[in-house]
Steps between C-alpha positions, in 0.01 A plus 500: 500500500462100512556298170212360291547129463328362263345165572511163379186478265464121419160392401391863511656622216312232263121645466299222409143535281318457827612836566233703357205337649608701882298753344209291564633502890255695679264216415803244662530717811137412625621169533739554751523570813498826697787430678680345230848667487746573267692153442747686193819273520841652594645595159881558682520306841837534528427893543214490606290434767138368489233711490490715857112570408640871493153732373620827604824683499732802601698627232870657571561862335536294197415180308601330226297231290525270218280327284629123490188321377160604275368270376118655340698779366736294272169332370338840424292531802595897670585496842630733755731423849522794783448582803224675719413699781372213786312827615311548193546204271361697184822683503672278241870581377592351193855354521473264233255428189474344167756734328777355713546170323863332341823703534599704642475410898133607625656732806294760728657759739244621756609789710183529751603854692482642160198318370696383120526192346815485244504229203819411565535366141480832310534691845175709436289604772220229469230593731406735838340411774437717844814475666525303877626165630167399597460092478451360169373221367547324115215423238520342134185647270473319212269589198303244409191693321470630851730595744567279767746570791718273740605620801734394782200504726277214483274772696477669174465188262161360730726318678718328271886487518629486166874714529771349746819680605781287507782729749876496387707261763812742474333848471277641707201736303519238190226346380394267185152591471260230291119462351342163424122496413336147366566355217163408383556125574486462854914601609664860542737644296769776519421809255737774669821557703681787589825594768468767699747686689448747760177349657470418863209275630246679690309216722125570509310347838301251421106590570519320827846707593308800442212372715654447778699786462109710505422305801804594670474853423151506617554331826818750602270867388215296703779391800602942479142593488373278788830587730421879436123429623667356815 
């Protein structure tokens, strides 16, 4: 098991009024960009790295998480942090919601051949899930009369990036995991962060990589059917 570090918070950890206006965000998103990315700044650079662009990932036998960073829930607004199924992303797990706010340590145990997810604070069993170590992706919902949900794959938010994974420069499978959404008054800021330990990143092709990867395919099963015809 890899040790949580927990990172240097700085500006983040002083919420200014501003704050509460994201909620108005979905208005602020259609004034950026589609390919605007996430542009969350590296809360521990000296552990680490920047943001690898990660969307997708393999998870070991088991993971470990913890919640570093929420902002909404500390000013009343409920939100939940977990992971789902890239295969089916309406399979969300719950690793992390409102409840786990001030001490102790928000931890999470996943064990994914078993399909469990342990609270490793009052080391209950917190949740189930069907078991496998099918490639995962992240999402943030947050509750804000309606639900709204984040997730790691700008596919899924119409094209928006708004969660960066930041890998550990020492340990391999690490990851500080972050959500920014606008602030309402033209910048970004950082609402989430959470380490997690255990996760592997599972490159994606690119739409082009897959095309040419059809067009390959197509021209070898045309190159074996036209050399049987011969």
């Amino acid at each position: 098991m890899n040790h949580f570090k927990m990172p240097y918070m700085g500006s983040y950890g002083q919420v200014s009024n501003n704050l509460m206006s994201m909620m108005l965000f979905l208005l602020a998103l259609l004034s950026l960009p589609l390919s605007a990315s996430a542009t969350i700044i590296n809360p521990a650079p000296g552990t680490y790295g920047p943001d690898d662009g990660s969307i997708a990932f393999s998870p070991d036998t088991d993971a470990y998480f913890f919640e570093a960073f929420d902002s909404l829930s500390s000013l009343g607004v409920p939100t939940r942090f977990g992971f789902y199924k890239t295969a089916d992303p309406s399979t969300l797990v719950t690793l992390f919601d409102s409840a786990d706010q001030g001490p102790p340590d928000q931890l999470a145990w996943v064990n994914f051949p078993s399909g469990g997810v342990v609270d490793l604070d009052t080391f209950t069993l917190q949740g189930t899930f069907i078991p496998g170590q099918e490639s995962i992706g992240f999402f943030l919902e947050l509750n804000l009369g309606s639900l709204l949900t984040i997730y790691s794959d700008p596919a899924l938010n119409a094209g928006f990036d708004l969660m960066a994974s930041f890998p550990d420069l020492v340990n391999p499978g690490v990851y500080m995991l972050g959500v920014e959404v606008p602030d309402g008054i033209g910048g970004m800021v950082t609402i989430y962060l959470a380490t997690a330990s255990g996760i592997n990143h599972n490159p994606i092709p690119e739409p082009s990589t897959l095309l040419l990867l059809s067009i390959g395919f197509i021209s070898f099963w045309g190159w074996g059917k036209y050399r049987k015809q011969a």
